[in-house]
C-alpha positions as CSV (number, residue, x, y, z in Angstrom):
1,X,0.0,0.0,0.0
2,X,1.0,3.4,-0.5
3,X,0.6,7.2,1.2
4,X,-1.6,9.2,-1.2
5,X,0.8,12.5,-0.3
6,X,2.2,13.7,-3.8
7,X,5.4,15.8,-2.8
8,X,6.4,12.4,-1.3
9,X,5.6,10.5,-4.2
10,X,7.6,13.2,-6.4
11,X,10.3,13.3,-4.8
12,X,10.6,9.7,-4.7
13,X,10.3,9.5,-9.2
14,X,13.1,12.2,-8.7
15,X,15.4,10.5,-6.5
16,X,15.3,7.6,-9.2
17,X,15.4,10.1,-12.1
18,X,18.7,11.6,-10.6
19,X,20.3,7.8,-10.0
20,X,19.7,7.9,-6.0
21,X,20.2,4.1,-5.5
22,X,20.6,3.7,-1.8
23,X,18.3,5.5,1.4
24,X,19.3,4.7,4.8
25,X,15.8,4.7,6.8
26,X,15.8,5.7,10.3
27,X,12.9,4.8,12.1
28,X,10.1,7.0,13.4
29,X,6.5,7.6,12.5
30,X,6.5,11.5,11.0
31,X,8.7,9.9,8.9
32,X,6.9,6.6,7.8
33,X,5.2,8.1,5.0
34,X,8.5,8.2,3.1
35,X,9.9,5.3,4.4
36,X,6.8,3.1,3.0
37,X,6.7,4.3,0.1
38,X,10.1,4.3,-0.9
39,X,10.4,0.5,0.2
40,X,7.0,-0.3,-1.4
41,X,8.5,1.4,-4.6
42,X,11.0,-1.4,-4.6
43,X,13.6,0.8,-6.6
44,X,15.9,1.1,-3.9
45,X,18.9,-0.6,-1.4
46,X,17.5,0.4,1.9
47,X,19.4,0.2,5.4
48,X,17.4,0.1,8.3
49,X,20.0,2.4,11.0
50,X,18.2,3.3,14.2
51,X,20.7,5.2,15.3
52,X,21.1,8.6,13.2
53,X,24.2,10.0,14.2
54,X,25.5,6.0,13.1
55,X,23.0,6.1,10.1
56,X,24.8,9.9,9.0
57,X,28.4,8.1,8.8
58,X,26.6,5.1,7.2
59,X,24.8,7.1,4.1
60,X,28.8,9.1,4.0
61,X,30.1,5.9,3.7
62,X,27.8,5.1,0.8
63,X,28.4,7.7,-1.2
64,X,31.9,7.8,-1.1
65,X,32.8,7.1,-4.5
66,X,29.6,6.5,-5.4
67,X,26.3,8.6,-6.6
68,X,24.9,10.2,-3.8
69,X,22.9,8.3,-1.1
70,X,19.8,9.2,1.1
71,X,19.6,9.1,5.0
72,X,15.6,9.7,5.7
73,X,14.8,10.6,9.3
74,X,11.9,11.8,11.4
75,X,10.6,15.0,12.9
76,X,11.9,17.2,15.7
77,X,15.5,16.8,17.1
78,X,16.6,13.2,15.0
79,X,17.6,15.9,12.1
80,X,19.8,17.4,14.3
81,X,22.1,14.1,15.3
82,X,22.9,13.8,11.4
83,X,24.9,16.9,11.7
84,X,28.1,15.4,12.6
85,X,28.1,13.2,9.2
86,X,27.0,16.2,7.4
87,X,29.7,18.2,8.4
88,X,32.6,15.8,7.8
89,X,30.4,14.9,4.4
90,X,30.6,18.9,3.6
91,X,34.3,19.1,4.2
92,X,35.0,16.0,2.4
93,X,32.7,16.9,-1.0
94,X,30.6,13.8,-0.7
95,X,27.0,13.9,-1.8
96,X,24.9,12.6,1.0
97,X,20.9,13.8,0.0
98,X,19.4,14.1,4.3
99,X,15.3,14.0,4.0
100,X,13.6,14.9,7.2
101,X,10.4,14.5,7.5
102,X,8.6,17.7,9.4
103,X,5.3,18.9,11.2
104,X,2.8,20.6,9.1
105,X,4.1,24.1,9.6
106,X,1.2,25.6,12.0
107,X,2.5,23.3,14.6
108,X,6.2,24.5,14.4
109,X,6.4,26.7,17.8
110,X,3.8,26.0,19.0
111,X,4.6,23.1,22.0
112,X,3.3,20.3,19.9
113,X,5.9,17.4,20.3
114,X,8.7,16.2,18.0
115,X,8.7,19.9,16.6
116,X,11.2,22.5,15.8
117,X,13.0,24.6,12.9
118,X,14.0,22.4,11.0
119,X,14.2,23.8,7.7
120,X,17.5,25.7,7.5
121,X,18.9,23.7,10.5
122,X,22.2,22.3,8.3
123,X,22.4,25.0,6.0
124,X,26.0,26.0,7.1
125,X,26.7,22.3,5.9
126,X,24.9,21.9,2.5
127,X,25.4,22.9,-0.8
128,X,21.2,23.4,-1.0
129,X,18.7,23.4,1.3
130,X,14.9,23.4,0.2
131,X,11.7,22.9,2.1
132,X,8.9,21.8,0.2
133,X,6.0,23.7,1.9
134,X,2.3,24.1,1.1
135,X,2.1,27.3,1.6
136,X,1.1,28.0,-2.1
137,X,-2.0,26.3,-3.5
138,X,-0.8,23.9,-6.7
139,X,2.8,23.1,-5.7
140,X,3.3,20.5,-8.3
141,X,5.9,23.2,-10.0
142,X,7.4,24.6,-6.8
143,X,7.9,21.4,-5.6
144,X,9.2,19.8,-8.6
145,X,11.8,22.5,-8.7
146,X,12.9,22.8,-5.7
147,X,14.1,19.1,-5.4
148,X,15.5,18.8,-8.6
149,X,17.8,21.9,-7.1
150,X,18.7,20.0,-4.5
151,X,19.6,16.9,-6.1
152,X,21.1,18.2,-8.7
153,X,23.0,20.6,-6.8
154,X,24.4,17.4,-4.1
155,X,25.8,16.1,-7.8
156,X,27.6,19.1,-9.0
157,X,29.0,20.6,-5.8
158,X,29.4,16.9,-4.9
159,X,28.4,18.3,-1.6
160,X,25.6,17.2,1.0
161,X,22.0,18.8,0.8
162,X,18.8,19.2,2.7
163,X,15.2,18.6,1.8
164,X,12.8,19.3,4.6
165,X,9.3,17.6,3.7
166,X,6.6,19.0,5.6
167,X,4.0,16.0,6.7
168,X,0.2,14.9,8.2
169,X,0.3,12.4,10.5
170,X,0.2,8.3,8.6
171,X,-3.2,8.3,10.5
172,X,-4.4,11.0,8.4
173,X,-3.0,10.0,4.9
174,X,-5.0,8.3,2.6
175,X,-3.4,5.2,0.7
176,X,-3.9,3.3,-2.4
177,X,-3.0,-0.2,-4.0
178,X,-0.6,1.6,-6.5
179,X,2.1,4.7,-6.3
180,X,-0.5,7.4,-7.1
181,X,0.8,9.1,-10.3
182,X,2.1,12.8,-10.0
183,X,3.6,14.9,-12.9
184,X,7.4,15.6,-12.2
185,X,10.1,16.1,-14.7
186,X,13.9,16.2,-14.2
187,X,15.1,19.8,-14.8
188,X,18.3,18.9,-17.0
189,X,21.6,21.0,-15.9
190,X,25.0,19.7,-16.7
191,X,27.3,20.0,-13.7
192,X,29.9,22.0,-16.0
193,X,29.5,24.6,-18.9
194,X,28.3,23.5,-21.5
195,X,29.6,23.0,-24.9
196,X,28.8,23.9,-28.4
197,X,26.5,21.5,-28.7
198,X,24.7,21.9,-25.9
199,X,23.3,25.2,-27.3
200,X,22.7,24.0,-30.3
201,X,20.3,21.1,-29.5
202,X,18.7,23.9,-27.6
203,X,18.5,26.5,-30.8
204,X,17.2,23.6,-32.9
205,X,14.1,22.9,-30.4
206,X,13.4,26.1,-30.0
207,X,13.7,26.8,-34.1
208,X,11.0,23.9,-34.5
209,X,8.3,25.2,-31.8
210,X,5.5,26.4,-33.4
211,X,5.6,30.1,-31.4
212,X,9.3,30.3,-30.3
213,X,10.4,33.6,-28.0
214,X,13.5,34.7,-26.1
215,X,12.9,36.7,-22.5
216,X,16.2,38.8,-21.9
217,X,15.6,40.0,-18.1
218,X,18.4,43.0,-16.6
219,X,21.6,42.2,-18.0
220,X,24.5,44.4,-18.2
221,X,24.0,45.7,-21.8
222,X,27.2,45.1,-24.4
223,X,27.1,46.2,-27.8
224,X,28.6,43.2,-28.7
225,X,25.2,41.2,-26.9
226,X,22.9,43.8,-28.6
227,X,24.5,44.0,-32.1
228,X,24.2,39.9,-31.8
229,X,20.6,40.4,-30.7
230,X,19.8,42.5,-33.5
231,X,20.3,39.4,-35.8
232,X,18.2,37.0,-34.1
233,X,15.6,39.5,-33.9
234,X,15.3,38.7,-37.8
235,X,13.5,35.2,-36.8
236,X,12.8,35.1,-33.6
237,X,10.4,37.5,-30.9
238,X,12.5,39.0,-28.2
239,X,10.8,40.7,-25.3
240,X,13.6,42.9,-24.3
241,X,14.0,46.2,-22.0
242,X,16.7,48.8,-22.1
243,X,18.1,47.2,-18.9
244,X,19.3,44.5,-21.3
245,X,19.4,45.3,-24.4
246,X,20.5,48.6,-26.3
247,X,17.9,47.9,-28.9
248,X,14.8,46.9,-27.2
249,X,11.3,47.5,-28.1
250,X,8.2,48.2,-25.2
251,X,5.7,45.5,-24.4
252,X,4.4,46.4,-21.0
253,X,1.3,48.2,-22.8
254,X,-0.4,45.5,-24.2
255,X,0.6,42.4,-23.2
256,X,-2.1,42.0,-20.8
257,X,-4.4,42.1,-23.7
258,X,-2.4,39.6,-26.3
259,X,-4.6,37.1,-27.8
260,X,-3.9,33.2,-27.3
261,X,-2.2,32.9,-30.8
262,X,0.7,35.6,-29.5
263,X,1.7,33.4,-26.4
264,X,4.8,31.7,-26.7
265,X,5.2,27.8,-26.3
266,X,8.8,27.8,-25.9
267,X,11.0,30.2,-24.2
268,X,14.6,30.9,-23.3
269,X,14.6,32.9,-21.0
270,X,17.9,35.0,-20.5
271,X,19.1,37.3,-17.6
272,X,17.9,38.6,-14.8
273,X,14.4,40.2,-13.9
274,X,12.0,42.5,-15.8
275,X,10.6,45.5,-15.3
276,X,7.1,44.2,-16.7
277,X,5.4,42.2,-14.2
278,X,3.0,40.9,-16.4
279,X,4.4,38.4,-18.5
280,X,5.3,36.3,-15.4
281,X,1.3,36.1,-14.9
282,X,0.1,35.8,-18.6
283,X,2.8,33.5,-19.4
284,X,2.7,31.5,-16.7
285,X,-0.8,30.2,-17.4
286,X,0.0,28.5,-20.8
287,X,-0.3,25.2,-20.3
288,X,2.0,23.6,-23.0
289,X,5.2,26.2,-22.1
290,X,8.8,24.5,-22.4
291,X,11.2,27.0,-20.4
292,X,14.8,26.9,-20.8
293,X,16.7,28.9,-18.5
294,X,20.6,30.4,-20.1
295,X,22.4,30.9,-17.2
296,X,26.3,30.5,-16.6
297,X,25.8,29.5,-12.9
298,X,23.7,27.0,-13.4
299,X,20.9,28.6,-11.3
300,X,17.4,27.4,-11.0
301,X,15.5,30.7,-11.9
302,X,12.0,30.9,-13.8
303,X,9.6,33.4,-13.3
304,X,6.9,31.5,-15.0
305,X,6.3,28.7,-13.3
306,X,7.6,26.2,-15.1
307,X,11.6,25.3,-16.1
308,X,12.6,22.1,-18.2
309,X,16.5,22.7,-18.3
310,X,19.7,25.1,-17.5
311,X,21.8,25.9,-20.3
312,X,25.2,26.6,-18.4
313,X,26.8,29.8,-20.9
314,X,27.1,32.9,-20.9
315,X,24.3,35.2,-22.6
316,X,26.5,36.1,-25.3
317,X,27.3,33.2,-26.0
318,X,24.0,31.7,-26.4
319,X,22.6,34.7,-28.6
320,X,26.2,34.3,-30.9
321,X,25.3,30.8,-31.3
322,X,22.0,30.8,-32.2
323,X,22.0,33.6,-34.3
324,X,24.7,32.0,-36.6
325,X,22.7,28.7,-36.5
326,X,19.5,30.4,-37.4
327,X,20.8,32.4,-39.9
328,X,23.2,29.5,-41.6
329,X,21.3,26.9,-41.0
330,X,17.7,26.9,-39.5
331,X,15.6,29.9,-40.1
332,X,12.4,30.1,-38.7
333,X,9.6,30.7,-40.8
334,X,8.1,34.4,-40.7
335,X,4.9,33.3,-39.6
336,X,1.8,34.7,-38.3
337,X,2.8,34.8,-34.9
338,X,6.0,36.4,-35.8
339,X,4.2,38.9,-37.6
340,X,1.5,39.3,-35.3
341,X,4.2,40.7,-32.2
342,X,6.0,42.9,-34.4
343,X,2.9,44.8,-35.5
344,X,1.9,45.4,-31.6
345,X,5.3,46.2,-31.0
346,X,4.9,49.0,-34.3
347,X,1.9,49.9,-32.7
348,X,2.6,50.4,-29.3
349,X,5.3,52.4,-30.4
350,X,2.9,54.8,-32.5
351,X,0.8,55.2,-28.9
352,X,3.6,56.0,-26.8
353,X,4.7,58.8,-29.3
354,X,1.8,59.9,-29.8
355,X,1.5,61.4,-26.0
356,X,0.2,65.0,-25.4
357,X,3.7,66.8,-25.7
358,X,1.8,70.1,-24.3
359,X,1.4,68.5,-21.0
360,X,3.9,68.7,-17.9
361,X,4.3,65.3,-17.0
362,X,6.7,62.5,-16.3
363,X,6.3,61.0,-19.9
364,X,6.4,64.1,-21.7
365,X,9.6,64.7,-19.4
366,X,11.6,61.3,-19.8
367,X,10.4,61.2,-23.7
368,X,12.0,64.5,-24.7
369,X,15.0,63.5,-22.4
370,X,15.5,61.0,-24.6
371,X,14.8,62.4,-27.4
372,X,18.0,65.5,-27.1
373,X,20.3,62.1,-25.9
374,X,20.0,61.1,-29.4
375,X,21.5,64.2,-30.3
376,X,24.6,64.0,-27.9
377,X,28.4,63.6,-29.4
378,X,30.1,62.4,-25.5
379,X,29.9,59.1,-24.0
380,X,27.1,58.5,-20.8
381,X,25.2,56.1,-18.5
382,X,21.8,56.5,-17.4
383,X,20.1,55.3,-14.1
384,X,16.6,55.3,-13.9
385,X,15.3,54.7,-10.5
386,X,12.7,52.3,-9.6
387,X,8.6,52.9,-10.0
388,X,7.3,55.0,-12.4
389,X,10.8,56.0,-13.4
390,X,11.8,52.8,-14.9
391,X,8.6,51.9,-16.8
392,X,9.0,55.1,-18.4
393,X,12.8,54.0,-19.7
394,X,11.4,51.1,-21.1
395,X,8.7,53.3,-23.0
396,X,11.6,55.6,-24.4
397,X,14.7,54.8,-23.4
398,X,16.2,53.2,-27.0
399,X,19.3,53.3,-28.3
400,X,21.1,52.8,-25.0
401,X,21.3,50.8,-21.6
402,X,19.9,51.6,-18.9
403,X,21.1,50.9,-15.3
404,X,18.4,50.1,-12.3
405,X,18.6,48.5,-9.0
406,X,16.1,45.8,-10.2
407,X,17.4,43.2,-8.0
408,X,14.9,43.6,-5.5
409,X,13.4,46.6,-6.9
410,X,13.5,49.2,-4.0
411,X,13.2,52.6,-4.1
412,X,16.2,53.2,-2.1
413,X,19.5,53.7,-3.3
414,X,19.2,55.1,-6.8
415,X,21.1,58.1,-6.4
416,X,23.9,56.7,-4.8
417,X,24.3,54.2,-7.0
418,X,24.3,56.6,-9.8
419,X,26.3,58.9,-7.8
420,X,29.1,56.3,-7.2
421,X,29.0,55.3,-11.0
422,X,29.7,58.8,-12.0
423,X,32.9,58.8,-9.7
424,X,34.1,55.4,-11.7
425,X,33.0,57.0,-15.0
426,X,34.8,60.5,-14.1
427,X,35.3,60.9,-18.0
428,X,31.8,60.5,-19.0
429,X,28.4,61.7,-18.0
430,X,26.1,59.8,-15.8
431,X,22.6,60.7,-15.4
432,X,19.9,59.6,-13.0
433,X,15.5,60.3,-13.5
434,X,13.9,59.3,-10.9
435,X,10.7,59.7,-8.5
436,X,10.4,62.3,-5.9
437,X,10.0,59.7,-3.5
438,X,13.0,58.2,-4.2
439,X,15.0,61.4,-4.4
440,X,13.8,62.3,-1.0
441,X,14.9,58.6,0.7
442,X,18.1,59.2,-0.9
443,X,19.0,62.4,-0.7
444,X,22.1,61.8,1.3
445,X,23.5,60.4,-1.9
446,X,24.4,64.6,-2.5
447,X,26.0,64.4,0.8
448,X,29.3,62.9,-0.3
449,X,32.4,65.4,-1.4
450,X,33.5,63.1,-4.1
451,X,30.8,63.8,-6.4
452,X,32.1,66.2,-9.5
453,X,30.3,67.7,-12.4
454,X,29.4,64.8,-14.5
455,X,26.5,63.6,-11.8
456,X,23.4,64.7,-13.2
457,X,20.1,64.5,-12.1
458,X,16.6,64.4,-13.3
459,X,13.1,64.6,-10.4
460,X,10.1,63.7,-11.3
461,X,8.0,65.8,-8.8
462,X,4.2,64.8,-8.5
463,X,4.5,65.0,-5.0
464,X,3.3,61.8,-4.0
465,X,4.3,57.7,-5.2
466,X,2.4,58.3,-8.7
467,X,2.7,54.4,-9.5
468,X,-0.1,53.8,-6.9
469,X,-2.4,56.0,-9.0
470,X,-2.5,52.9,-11.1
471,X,-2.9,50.2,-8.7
472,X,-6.5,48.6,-9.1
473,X,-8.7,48.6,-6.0
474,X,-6.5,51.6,-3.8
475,X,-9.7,54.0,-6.2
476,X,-11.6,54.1,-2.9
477,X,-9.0,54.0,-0.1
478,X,-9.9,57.4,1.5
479,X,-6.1,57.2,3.0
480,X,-4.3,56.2,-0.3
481,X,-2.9,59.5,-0.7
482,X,-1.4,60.0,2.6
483,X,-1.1,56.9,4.2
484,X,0.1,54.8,1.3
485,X,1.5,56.9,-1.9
486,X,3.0,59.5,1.2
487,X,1.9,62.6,-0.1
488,X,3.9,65.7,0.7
489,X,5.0,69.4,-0.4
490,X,8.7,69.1,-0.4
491,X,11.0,70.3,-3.4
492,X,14.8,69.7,-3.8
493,X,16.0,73.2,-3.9
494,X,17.2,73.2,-0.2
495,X,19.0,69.8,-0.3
496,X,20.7,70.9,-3.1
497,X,21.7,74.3,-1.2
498,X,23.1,73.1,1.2
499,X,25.4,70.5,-0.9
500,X,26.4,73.0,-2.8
501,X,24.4,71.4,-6.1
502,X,23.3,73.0,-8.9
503,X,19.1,73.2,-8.8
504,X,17.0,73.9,-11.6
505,X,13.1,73.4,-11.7
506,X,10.1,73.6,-14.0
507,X,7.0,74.0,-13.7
508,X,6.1,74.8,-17.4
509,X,7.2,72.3,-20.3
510,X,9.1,75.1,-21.7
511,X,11.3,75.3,-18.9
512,X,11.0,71.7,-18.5
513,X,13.2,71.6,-22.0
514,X,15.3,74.7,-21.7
515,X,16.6,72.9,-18.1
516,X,16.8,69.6,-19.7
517,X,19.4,70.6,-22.6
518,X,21.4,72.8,-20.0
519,X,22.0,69.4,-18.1
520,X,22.7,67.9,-21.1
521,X,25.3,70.7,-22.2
522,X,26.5,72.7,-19.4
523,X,29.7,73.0,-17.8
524,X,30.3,72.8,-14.2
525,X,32.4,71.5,-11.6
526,X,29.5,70.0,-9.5
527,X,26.5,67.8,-9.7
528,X,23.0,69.4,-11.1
529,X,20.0,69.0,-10.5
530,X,16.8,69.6,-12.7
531,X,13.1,69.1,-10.4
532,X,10.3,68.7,-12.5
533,X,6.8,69.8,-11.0
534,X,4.6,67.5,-13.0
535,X,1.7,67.6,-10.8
536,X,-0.3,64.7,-10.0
């Protein structure tokens, strides 16, 4: 008979898939969910080790030379009396995979026996260390992922690893005659870079999907990536943003509304994250998406919900590859769904330059901007800070990269990034738009004597966080101006007196213009500053 629990029963297919041959079973009854099952399964040389300090240096001494073995043990402190093997295992590079079964996670803490943290209890000692909660409602991806991680990462650090596996009681787990069937699949990663060939057999499956597309997420922008890019835009649909690519082309406006024959069935998905939210939500939905994920560390990263394999290479490297091997020798066919994106993309260009230019506001601001950079003979970064900021670069920022602290997407920090660029890039000009917001929560950025002439610095006044204007269901929240988008009256110009920075500020959009092309051309031995009162 077996448990009817399906992270059990997944895990289990994987430890097979990834060539787990022997499990050391300790006993206990949190525990004897995965220890049935496994033995019902039959796949596996299982040890029966009552001791688990003993049973730690017993699964060490099975892996030693070997694949990696399993040691499962039961709730509360039995996880802790594997440390000792996991430690030597760590220092030695052996793969020892340690399973602990755990209390459903309202009981942790709560003086229910057998129960403590035990998720994140070796992770000084493991190369990986997941616990497979149920937290979220389908897990069947999150799961699957998060133990292929771990196995996979026990192989290639040859290192031990930790799943923590969340349980019922046996007395309150249905069973059945047969292993209960549960979708898994083994995320394929090879433990080194991979070759040539590798990418290849990756270009060719994605040449022969029926609605092939390539994600680039914030990546330092090259010419060399972009100029590559350019080239396998020719057959296949990128969704790029000027945080990765010097070339890139906005989505965000309509890709809410795309109709099923525009969404993708096959996806490499390249970089880090993007600035549009939405694709992670509309993509994630399709129920016939292969995701392959080009990264050089080999990390397990898919915003959509769904990743088949790791392609170990460098971006560049991928796009040079399968832009010679699409152009030489597999071209994809220019068909309707090719066509179909690159008209929205034509059209959602036409809307964005079609805004109200007679207007004070932040678009009409961070469009003309761009517009006089086109213009400009010197070499320059650009930071955009985070919010409304940002989505406007990937509305009108072409031509160049742009710089953002999208790892975690704070508001914080902007300017001092920007500002300690510039010192780096003393040469060149470095500007920075951003929010008021995030002027004001970094305005000590201007507080720092090694800032010189080449900082300068674009705020977008509306006096409040204008991004929650657009945040469906905040219409009626009689606080949402003051308590949540923090609505205030300050400007910059005294900040910027008393750091002894040039200040400029509009409040018409002829002075908006006349301030932009003096930052853009003016000489001066310290930071400026143009604010731009675009209302709200």
């Amino acid at each position: 008979m077996f448990y009817k629990e399906d992270k059990v029963n997944m895990l289990i297919g994987l430890l097979k898939e990834y060539h787990v041959e022997n499990v050391v079973l300790c006993p206990g009854s949190r525990n004897a969910i995965i220890a049935n099952n496994i033995l019902e399964d039959g796949s596996f040389n299982c040890f029966p080790v009552t001791d688990e300090r003993s049973a730690g240096f017993f699964a060490l001494g099975l892996s030693i030379g070997m694949n990696p073995s399993a040691i499962v043990v039961t709730s509360g402190s039995a996880l802790l009396n594997v440390a000792p093997a996991i430690v030597e295992a760590y220092y030695q590079r052996v793969p020892v995979i340690v399973i602990s079964a755990d209390r459903p996670q309202e009981d942790i803490g709560q003086n229910v026996g057998q129960t403590m943290r035990q998720y994140g209890a070796l992770d000084n000692y493991v190369a990986c260390s997941v616990n497979l909660t149920d937290a979220m409602g389908d897990n069947t991806y999150y799961h699957n992922r998060l133990i292929c991680e771990a196995l996979a990462k026990s192989g290639e650090y040859k290192r031990p690893v930790h799943i923590n596996v969340p349980l019922p009681s046996p007395a309150e787990c249905e069973q059945a005659d047969d292993m209960p069937a549960i979708p898994y699949n083994k995320i394929y990663v090879p433990e080194v870079s991979c070759d040539i060939e590798d990418i290849r057999d990756v270009v060719d499956e994605m040449s022969s999907a029926r609605r092939p597309m390539i994600v680039l997420g914030q990546e330092i922008a090259t010419q060399g990536l972009s100029a590559e890019l350019e080239m396998l835009k020719q057959s296949v649909v990128v969704l790029s943003e000027p945080l990765s690519d010097l070339y890139a082309r906005p989505y965000a406006g309509f890709i809410d509304s795309i109709p099923d024959s525009m969404l993708p069935d096959f996806i490499v998905y390249i970089g880090g994250t993007t600035v549009c939210r939405s694709i992670y939500s509309r993509f994630a939905s399709i129920t016939d998406l292969t995701v392959w994920r080009v990264d050089q560390a080999g990390e397990f990263t898919s915003p959509f919900r769904r990743l088949d394999g790791v392609l170990r290479c460098s971006a560049f490297d991928f796009v040079r590859i399968a832009s010679d091997r699409l152009k030489m020798d597999k071209p994809v066919v220019n068909s309707s769904y090719y066509h179909e994106w690159h008209e929205a993309f034509d059209k959602e260009n036409q809307r964005l330059m079609s805004i109200d230019d007679n207007m004070l506001t932040a678009a009409a601001t961070v469009k003309y901007f761009e517009e006089q950079l086109e213009d400009i003979d010197y070499d320059y970064y650009v930071h955009y800070g985070n919010s409304t900021a940002v989505r406007l670069a990937c509305q009108y920022a072409w031509g160049h990269g742009v710089y953002c602290n999208r790892g975690i997407n704070g508001i914080e920090g902007s300017l001092s990034t920007a500002a300690g660029h510039s010192v780096i890039k003393e040469n060149d000009m470095v500007f920075c738009v951003l929010g008021d917001l995030s002027f004001f929560y970094d305005q000590n950025a201007l507080w720092n004597n090694n800032l010189s002439g080449n900082l300068r610095i674009i705020i977008l006044n509306d006096h409040h966080g204008g991004i929650f204007d657009n945040v469906k269901g905040l219409e009626t929240c009689a606080g949402r101006d003051r308590f949540i988008a923090g609505r205030h009256t300050a400007d910059a110009r005294g900040i910027c007196t008393q750091n002894d920075i040039g200040y400029l500020s509009a409040k018409t959009v002829a002075e908006m213009h006349l301030g932009i092309v003096t930052l853009l051309t003016a000489e001066t031995e310290r930071p400026m500053v143009m604010e731009v009162m675009v209302g709200s």
